[in-house]
N, CA, C and O of each residue as an XYZ file, in Angstrom:
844
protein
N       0.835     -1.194      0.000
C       0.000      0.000      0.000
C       0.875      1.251      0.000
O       1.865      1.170      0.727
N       0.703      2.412     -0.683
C       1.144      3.517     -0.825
C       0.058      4.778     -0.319
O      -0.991      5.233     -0.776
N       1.028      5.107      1.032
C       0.607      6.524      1.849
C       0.884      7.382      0.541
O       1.906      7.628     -0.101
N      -0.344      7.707      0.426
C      -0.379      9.018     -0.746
C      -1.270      9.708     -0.133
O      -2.172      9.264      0.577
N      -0.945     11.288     -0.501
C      -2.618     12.368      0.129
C      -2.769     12.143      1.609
O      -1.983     11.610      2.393
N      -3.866     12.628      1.799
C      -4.785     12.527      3.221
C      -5.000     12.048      3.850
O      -6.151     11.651      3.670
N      -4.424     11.546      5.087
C      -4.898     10.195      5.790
C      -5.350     11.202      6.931
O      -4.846     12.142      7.545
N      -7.091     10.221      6.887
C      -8.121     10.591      7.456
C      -7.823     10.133      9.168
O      -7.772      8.934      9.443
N      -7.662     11.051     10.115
C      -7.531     10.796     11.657
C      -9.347     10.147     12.264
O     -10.369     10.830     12.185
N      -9.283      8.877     12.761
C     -10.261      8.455     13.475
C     -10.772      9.055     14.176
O     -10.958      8.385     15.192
N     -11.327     10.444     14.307
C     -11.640     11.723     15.271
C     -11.934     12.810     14.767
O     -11.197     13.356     13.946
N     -13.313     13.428     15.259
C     -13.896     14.908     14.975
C     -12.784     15.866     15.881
O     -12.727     17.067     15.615
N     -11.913     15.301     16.948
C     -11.382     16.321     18.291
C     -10.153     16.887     17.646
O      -9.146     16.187     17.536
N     -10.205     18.604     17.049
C      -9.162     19.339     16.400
C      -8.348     19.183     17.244
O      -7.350     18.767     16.656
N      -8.106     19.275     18.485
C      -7.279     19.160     19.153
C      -6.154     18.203     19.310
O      -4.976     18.456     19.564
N      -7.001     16.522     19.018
C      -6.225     15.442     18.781
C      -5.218     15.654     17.302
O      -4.193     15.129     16.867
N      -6.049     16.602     16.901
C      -5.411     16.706     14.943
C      -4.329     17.520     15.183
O      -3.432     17.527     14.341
N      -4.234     18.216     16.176
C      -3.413     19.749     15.773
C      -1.928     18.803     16.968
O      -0.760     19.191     16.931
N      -2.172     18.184     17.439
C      -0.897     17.416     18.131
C      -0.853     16.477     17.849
O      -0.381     15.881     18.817
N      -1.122     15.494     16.737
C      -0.499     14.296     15.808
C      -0.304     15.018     14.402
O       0.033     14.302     13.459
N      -0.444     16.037     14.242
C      -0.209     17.141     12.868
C       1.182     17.206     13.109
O       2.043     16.725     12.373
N       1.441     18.041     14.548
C       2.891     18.470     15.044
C       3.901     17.310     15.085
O       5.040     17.536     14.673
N       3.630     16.271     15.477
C       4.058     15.106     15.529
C       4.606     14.426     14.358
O       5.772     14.065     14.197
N       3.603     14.296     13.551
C       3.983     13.590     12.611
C       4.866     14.654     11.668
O       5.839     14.048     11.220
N       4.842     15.792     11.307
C       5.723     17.087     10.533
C       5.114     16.853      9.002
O       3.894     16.916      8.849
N       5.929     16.601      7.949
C       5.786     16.736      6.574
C       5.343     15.164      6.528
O       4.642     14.984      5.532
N       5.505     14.113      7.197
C       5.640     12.709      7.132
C       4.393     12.047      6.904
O       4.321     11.026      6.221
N       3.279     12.662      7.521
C       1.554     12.412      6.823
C       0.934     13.483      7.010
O       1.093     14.246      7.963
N      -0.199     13.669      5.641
C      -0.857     14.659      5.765
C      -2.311     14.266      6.221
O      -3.231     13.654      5.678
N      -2.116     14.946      7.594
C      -3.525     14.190      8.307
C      -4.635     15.519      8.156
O      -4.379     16.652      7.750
N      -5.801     15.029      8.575
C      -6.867     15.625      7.881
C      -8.250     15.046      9.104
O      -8.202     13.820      9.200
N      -9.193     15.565      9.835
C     -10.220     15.042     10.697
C     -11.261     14.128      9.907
O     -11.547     14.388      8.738
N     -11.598     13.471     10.323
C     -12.548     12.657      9.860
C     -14.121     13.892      9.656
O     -14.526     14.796     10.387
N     -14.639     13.337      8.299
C     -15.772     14.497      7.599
C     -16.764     13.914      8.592
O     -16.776     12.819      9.156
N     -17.762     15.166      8.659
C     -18.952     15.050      9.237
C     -20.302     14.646      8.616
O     -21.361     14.397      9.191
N     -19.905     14.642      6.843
C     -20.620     14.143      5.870
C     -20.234     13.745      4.787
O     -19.335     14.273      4.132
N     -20.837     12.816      4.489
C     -21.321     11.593      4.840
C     -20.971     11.701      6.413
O     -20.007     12.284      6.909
N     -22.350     10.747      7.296
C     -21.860     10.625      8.514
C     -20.971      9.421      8.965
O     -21.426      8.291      8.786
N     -19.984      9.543      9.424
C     -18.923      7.970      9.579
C     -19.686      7.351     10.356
O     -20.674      7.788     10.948
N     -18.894      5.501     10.384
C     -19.556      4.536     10.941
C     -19.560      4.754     12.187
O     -19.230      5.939     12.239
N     -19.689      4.456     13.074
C     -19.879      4.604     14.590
C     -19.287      3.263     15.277
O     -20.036      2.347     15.616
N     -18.013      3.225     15.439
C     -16.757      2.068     15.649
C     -17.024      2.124     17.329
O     -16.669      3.076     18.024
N     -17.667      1.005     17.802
C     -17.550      0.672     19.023
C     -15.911      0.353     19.808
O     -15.032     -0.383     19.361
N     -15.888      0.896     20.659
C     -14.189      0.249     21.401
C     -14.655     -0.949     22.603
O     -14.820     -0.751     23.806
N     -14.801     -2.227     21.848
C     -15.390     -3.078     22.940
C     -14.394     -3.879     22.849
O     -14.773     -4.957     23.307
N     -13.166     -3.957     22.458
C     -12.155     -4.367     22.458
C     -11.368     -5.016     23.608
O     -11.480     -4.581     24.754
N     -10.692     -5.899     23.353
C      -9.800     -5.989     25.168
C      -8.237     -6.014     25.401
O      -7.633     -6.447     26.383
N      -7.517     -5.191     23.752
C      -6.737     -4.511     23.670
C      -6.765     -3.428     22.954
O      -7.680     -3.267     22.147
N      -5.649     -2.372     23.138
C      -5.768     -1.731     22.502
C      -5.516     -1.440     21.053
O      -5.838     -0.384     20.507
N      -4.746     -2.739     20.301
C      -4.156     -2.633     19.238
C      -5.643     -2.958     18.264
O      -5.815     -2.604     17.098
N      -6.748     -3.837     19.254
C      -8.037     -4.216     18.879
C      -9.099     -2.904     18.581
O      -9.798     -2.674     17.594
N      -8.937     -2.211     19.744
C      -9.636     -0.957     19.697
C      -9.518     -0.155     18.490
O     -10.483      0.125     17.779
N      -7.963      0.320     18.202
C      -7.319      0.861     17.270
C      -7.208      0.192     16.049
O      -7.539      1.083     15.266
N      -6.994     -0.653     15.472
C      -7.078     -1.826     13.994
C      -8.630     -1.483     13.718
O      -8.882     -1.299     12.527
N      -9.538     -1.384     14.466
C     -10.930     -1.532     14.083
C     -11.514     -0.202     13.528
O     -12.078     -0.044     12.445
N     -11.216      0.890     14.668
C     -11.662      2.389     14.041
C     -10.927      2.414     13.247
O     -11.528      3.011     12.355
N      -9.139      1.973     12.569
C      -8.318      2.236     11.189
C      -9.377      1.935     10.421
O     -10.148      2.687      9.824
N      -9.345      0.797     10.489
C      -9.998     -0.550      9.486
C     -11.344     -0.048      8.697
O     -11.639     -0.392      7.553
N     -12.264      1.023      9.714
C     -13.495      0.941      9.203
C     -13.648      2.366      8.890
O     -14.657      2.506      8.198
N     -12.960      3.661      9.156
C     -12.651      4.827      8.795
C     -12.406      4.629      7.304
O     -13.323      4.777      6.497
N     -10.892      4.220      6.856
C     -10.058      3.916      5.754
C     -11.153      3.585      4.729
O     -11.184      4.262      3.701
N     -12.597      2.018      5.020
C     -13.336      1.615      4.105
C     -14.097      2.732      4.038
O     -14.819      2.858      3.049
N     -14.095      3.743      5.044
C     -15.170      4.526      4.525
C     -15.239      6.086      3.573
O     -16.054      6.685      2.872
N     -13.957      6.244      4.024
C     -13.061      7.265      2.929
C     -12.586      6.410      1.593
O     -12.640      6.876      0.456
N     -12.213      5.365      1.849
C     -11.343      4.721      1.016
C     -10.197      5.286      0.292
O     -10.022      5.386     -0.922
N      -9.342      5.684      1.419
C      -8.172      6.179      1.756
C      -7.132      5.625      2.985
O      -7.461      4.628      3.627
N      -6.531      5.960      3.121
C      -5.522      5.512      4.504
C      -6.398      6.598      5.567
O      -6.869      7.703      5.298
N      -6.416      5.926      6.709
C      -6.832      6.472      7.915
C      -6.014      6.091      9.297
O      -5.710      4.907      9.443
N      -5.736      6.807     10.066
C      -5.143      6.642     11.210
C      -5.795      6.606     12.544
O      -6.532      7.513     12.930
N      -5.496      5.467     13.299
C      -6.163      5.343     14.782
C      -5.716      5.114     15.941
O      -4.825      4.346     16.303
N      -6.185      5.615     16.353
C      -5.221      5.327     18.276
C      -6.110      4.862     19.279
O      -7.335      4.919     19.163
N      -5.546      4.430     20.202
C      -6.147      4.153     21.490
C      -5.275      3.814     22.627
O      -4.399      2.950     22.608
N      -5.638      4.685     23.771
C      -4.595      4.706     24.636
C      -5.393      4.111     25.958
O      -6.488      3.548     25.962
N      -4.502      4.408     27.107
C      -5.189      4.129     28.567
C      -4.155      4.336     29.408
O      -2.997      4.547     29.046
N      -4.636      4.269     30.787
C      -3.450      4.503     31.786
C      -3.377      3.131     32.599
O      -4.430      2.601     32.953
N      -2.439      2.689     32.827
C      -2.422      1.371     33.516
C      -1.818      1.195     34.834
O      -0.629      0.888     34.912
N      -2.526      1.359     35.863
C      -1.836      1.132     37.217
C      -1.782      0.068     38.061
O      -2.752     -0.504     38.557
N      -0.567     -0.202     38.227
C      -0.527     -1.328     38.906
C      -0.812     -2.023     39.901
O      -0.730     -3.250     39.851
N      -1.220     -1.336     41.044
C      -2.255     -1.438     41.705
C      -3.567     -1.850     41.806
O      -4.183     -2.140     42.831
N      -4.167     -1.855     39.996
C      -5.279     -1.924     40.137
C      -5.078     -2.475     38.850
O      -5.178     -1.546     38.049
N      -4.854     -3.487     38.295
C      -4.540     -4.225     37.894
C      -5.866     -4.707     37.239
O      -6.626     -5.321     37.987
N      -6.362     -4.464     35.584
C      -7.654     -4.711     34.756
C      -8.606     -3.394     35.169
O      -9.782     -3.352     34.807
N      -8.189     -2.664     35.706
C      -9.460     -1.603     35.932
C      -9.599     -0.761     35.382
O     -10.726     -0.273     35.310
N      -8.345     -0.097     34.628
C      -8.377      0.584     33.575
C      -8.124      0.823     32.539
O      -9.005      1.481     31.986
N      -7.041      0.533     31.768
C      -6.329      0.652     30.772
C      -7.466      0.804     29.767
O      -8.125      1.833     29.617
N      -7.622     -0.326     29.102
C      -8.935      0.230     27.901
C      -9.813      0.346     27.897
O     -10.509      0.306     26.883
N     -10.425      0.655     29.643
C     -11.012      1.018     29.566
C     -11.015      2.750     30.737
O     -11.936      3.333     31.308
N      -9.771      2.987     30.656
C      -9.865      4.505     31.322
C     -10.551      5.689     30.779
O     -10.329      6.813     31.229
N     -11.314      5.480     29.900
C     -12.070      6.736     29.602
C     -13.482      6.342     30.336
O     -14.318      7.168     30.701
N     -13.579      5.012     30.472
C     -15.095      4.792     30.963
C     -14.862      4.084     32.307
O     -15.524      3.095     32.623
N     -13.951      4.587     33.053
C     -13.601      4.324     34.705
C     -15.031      5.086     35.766
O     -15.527      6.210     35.836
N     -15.194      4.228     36.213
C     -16.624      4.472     37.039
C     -18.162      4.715     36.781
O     -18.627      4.094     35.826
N     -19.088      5.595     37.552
C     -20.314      5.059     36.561
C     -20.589      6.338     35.493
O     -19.999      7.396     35.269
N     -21.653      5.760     35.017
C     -21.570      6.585     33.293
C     -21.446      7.839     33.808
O     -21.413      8.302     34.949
N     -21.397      8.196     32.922
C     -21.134     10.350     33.099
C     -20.487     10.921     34.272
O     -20.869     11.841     34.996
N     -19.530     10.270     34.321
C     -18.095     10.769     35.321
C     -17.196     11.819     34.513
O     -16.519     11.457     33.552
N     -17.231     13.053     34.933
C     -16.348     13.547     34.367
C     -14.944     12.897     34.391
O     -14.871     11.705     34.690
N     -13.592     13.739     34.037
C     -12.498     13.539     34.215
C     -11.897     14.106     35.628
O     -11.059     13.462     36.258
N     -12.344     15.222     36.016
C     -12.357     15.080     37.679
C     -12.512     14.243     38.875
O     -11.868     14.119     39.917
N     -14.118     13.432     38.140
C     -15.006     12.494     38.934
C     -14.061     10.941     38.607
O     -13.874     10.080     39.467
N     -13.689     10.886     37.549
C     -12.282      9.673     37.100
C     -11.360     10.195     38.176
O     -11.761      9.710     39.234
N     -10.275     10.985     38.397
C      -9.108     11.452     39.255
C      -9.706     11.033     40.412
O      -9.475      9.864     40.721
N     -10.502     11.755     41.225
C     -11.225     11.437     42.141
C     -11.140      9.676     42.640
O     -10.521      9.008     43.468
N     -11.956      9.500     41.789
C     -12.253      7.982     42.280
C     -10.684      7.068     42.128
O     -10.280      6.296     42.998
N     -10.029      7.337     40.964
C      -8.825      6.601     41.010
C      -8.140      7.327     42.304
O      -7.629      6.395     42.925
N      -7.915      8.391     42.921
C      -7.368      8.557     44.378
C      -8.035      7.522     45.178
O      -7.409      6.499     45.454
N      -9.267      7.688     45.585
C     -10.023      7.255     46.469
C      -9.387      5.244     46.591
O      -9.123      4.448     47.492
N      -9.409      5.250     45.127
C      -9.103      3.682     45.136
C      -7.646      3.172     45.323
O      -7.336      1.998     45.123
N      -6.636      4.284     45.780
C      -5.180      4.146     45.881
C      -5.539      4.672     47.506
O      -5.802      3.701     48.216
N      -5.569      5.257     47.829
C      -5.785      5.438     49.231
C      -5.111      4.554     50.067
O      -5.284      3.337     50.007
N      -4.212      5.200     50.988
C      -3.327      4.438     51.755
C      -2.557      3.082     51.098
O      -1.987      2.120     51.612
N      -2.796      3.443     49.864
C      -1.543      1.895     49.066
C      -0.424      2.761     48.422
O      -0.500      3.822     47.802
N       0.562      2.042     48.736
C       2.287      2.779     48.671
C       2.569      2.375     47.299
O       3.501      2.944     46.732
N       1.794      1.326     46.572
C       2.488      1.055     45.503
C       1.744      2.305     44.272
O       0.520      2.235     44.162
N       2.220      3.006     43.709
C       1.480      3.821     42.936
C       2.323      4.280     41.418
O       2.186      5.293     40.731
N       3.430      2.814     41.200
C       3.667      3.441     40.111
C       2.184      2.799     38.660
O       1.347      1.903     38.759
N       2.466      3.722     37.557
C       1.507      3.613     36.468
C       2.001      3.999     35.031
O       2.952      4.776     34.942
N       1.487      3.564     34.048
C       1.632      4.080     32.924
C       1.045      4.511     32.181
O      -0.050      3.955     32.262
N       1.025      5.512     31.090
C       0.070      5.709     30.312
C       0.839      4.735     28.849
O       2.052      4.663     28.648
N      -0.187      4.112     28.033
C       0.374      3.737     26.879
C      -0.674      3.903     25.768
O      -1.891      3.964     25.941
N       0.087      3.977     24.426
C      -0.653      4.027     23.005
C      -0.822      3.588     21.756
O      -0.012      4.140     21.010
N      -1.428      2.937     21.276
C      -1.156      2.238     20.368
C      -1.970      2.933     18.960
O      -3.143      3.296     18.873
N      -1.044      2.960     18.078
C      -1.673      3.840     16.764
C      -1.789      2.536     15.480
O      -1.200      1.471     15.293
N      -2.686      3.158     14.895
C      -2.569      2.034     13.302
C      -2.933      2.932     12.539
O      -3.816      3.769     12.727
N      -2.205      2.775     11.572
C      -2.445      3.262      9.975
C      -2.454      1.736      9.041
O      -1.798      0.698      8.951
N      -4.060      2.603      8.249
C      -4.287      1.379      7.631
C      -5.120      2.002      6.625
O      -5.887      2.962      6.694
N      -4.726      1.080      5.483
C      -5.878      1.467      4.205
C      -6.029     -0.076      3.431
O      -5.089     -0.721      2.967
N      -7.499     -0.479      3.428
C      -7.878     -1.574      2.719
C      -8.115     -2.910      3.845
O      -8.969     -3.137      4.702
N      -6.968     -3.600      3.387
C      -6.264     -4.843      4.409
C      -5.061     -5.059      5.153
O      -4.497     -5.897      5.855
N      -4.898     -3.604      4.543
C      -3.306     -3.694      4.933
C      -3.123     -2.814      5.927
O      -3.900     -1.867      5.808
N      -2.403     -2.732      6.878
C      -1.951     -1.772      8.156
C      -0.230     -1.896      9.199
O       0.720     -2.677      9.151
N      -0.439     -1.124      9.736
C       0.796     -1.146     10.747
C       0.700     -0.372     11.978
O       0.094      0.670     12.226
N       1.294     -0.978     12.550
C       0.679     -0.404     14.313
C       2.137     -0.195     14.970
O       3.221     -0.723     14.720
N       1.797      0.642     15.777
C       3.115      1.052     16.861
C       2.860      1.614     17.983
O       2.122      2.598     18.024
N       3.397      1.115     19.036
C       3.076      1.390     20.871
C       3.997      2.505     21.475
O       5.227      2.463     21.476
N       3.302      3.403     21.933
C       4.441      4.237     22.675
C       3.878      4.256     24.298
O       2.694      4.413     24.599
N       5.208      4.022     25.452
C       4.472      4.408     26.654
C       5.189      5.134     27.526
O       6.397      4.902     27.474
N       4.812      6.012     28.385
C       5.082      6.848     29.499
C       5.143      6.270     30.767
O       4.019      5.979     31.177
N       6.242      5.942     31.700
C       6.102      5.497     32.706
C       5.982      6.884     33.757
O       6.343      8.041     33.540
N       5.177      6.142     35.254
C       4.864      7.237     35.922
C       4.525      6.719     36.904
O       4.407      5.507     37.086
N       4.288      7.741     37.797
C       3.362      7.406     39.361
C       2.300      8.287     39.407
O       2.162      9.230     38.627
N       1.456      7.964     40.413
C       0.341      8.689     40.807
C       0.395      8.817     41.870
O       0.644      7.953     42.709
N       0.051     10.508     42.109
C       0.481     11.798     42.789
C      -0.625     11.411     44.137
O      -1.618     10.841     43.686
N      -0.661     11.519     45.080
C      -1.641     11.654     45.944
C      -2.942     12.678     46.084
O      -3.945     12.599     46.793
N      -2.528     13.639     45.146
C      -3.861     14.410     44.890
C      -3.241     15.254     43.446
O      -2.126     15.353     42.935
N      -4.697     15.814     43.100
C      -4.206     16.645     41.663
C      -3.469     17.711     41.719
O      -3.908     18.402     42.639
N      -2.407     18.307     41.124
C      -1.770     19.326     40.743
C      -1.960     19.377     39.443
O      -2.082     18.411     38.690
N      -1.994     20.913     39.070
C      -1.914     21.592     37.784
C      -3.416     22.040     37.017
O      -4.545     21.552     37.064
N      -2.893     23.083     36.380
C      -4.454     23.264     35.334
C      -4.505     23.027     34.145
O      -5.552     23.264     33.542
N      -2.845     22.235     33.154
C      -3.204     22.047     32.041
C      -3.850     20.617     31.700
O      -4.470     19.864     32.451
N      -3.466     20.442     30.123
C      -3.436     18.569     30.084
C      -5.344     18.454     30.331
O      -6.334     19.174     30.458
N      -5.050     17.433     30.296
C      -6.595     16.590     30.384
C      -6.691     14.881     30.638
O      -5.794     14.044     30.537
N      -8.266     14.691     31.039
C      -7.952     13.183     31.657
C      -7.374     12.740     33.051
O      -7.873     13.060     34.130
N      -6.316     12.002     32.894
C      -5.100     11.877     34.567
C      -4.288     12.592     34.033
O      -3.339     11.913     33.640
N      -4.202     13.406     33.863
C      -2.921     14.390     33.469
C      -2.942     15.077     35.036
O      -1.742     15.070     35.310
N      -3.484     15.528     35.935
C      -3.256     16.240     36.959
C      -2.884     15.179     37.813
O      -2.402     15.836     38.736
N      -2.749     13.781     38.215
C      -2.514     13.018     38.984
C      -1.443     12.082     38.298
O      -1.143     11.122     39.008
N      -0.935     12.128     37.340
C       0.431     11.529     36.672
C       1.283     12.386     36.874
O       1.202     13.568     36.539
N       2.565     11.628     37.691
C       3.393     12.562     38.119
C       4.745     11.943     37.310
O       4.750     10.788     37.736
N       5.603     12.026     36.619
C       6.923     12.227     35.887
C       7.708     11.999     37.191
O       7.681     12.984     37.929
N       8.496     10.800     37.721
C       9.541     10.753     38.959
C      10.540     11.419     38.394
O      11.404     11.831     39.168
N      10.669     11.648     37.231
C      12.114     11.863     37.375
C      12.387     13.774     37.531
O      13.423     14.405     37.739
N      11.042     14.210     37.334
C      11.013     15.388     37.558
C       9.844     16.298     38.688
O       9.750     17.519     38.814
N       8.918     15.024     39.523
C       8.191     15.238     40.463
C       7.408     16.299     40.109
O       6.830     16.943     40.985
N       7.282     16.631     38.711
C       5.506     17.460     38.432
C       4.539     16.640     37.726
O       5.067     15.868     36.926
N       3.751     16.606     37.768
C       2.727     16.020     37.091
C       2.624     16.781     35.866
O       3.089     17.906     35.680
N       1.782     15.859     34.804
C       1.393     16.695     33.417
C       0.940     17.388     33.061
O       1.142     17.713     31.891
N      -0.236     18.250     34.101
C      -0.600     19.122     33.929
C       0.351     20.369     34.472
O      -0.001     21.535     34.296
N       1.274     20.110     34.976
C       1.942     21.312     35.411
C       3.480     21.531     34.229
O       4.544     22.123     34.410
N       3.013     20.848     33.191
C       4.365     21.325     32.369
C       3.848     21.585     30.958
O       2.986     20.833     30.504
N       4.351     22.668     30.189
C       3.856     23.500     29.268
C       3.380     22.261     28.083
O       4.049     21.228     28.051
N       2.062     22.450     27.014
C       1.613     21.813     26.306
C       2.670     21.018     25.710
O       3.006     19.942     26.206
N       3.209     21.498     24.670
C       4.248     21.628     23.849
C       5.459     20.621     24.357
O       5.845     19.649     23.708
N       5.977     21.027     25.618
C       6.860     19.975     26.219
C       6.097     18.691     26.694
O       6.733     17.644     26.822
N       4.696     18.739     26.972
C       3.849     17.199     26.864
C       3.915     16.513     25.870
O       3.925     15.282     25.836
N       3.973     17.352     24.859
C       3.456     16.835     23.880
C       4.465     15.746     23.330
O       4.227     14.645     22.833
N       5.940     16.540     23.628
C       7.067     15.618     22.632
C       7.415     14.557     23.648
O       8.094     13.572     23.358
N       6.829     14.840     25.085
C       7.507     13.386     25.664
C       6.499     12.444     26.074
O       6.905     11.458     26.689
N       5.072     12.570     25.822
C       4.062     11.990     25.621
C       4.159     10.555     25.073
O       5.116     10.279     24.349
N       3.451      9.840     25.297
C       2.825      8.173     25.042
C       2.783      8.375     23.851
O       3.282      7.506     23.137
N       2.275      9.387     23.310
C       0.905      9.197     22.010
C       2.351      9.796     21.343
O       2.629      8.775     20.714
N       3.655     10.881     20.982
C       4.905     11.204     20.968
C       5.099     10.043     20.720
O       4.808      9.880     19.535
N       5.591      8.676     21.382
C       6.466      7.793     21.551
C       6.360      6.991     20.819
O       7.366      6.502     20.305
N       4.706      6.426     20.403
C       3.903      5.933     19.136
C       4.160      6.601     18.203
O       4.756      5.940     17.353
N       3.957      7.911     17.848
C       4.456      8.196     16.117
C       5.356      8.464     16.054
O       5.609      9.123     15.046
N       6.405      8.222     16.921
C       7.717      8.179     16.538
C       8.000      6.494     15.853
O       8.294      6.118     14.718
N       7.825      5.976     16.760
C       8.023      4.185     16.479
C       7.307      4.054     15.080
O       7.923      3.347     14.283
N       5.968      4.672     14.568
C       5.127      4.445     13.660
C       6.037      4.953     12.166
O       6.178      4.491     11.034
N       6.405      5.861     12.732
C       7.185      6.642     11.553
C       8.467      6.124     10.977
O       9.009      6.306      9.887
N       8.773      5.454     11.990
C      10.175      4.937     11.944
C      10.029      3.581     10.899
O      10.614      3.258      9.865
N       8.811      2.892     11.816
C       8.719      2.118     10.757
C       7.828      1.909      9.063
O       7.626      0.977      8.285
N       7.500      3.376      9.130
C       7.628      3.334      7.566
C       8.483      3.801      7.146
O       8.486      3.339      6.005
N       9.314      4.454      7.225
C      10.439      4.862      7.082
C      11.743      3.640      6.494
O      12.748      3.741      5.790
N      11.145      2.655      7.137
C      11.861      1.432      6.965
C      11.557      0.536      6.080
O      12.355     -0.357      5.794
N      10.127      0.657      5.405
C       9.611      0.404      4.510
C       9.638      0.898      3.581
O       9.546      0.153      2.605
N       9.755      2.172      3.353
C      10.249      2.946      2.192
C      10.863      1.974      1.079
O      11.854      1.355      1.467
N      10.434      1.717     -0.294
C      11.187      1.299     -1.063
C      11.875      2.411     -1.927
O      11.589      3.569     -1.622
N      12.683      2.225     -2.892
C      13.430      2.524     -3.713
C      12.924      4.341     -4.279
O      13.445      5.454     -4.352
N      11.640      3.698     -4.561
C      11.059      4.856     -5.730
C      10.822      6.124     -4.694
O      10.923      7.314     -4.991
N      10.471      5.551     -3.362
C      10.279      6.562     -2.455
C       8.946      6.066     -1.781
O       8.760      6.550     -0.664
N       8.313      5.495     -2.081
C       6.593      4.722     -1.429
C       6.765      3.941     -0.693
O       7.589      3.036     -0.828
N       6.039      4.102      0.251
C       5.563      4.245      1.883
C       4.495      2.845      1.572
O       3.413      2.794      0.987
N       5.406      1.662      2.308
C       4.128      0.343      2.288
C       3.848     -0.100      3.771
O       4.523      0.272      4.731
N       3.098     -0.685      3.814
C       2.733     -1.444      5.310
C       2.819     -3.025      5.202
O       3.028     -3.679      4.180
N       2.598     -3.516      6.571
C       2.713     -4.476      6.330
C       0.680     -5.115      5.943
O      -0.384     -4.497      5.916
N       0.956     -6.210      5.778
C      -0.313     -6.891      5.233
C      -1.261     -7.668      6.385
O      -0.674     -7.991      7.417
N      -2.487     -7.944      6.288
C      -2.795     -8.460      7.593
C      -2.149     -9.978      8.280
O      -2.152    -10.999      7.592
N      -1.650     -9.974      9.596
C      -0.931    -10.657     10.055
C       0.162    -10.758     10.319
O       0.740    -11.730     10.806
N       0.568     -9.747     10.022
C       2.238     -9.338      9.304
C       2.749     -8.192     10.423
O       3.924     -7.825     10.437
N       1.748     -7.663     11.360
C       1.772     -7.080     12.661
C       0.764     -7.291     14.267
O      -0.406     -7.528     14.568
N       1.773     -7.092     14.807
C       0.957     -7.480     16.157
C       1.286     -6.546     17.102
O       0.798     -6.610     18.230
């Protein structure tokens, strides 16, 4: 398969576009998924994330019929071991904000010493049958209560040991390049990059051919 043109991002959120835009540089020209035609509506009932992510590629891509790009991340603490990762956006009961998430993940660390965690990400680019996936992750701990006002999600309760602020307390921009979702399109890039044949075209691998 040949990355040519537009590859359509699995997401209406400009925000997600305008920091995998920065990310990726001249290397894909990403573009939000159109609001019309209305896209399929890709459930994440998945029980990884490379599952989550292969599926919104997979069914975006048929629906542009173009290359499309997908992610799916989570935070994984060890402590709590299956409670969140793919499913940390839907941690507790329905309509929890991201406050009401922080919250309850304190509440559920409470007096336990073990608090390291990670955030991780897994991206796919894929058009047709064909795709390629790449994991980036952030190791970390969790802070005993929130600091900071930027970031979003556990960004105020992920704390960086090696620099004892959490993510919301360090400028966008510097999140951005040492970020999970950073660490994935770097690996992603790399490996087309490695694929590159001769003429200059950008292939993937075929189904099965990544895991």
């Amino acid at each position: 398969m040949k990355v040519a043109g537009p590859v359509t991002l699995a997401t209406r959120n400009p925000g997600k576009l305008r920091e995998l835009a920065a990310l990726c540089g001249d290397a894909l020209e990403l573009r939000l998924l159109p609001d019309s035609p209305p896209p399929p509506d890709v459930p994440e009932d998945h029980d990884t994330y490379l599952g989550n992510a292969l599926a919104k590629a997979r069914a975006i891509a048929a629906f542009t019929g173009g290359p499309a790009l997908a992610d799916d991340s989570g935070l994984e603490v060890d402590a709590l071991p299956g409670e969140l990762g793919v499913r940390s956006a839907r941690y507790g009961p329905p309509g929890l904000d991201d406050a009401g998430r922080c919250a309850r993940l304190l509440a559920a660390l409470d007096g336990v010493a073990q608090r390291s965690a990670r955030f991780r990400c897994v991206l796919v680019l894929a058009q047709g049958d064909a795709w390629i996936a790449a994991e980036g992750v952030l190791e970390g701990e969790i802070a005993p209560a929130p600091r900071g006002a930027g970031g979003f999600g556990y960004d105020p309760v992920f704390v960086l040991p090696s620099r004892g602020v959490t993510l919301a307390e360090i400028p966008a921009a510097e999140k951005n390049a040492t970020s999970h979702r950073a660490a994935a399109v770097r690996a992603l890039l790399a490996k087309l990059h490695e694929r590159a044949d001769a003429s200059g075209e950008t292939r993937v691998d075929t189904p099965g051919g990544e895991s």
